[in-house]
N, C-alpha and C positions, 0 to 999 in steps of 0.2 A: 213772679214767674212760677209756674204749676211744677209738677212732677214730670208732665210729658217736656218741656223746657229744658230739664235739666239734663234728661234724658236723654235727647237728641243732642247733647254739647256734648255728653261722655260718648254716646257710640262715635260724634263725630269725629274727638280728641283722639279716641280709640283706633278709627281708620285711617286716620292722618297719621299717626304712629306708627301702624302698621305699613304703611305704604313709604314711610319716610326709610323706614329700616329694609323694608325689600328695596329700594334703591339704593343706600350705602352696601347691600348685600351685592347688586348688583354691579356697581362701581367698583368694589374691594370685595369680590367673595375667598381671601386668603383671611381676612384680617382679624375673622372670629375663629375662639378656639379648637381644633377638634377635643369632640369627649368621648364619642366611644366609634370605633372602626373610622367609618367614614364622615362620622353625624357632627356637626358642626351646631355654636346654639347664638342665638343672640339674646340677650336680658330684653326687657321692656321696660325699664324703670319704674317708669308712669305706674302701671297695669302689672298683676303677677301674673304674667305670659312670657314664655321663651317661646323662640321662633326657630327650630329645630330643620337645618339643611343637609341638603349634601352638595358637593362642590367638584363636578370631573373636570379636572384642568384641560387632560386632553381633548377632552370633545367641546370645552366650552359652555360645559352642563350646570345650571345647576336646579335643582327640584327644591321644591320646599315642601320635607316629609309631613311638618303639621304645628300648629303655633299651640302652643302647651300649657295649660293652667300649672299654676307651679302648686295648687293644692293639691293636686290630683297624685295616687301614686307614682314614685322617679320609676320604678322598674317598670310602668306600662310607655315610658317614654321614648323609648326609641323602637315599638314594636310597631309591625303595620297592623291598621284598626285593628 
């Protein structure tokens, strides 16, 4: 199997993850920790990505502010763009 092969099984894994954890977010959006004000994160195991939310009880809200390379600066992680 080539490089394009391989490649489409990690983006694949990658968005199956992704999607896996927006739905446990969205079945239990209590369950991850908050870290700073509002921002709530989930790990990715797999992938150094955290998936960075926020969670209004009352309205039933919840956004997902941005899924977060964990190389990247921590202090540009909970800024908008």
């Amino acid at each position: 199997m080539g490089k394009r092969g391989i490649c489409c099984r990690v983006r694949t894994r990658f968005r199956d993850l992704i999607n896996k954890k927006i739905e446990s977010i969205k079945e239990h959006p209590e369950r991850y920790p908050k870290r700073k004000r509002n921002f709530r994160e989930v790990v990715l195991r797999t992938f150094p990505f955290i998936i960075i939310y926020t969670f209004y009880k009352k309205e039933g809200i919840i956004i997902i502010n941005s899924i977060f390379h964990t190389s990247r600066n921590p202090r540009k992680k909970y800024r908008k763009n």
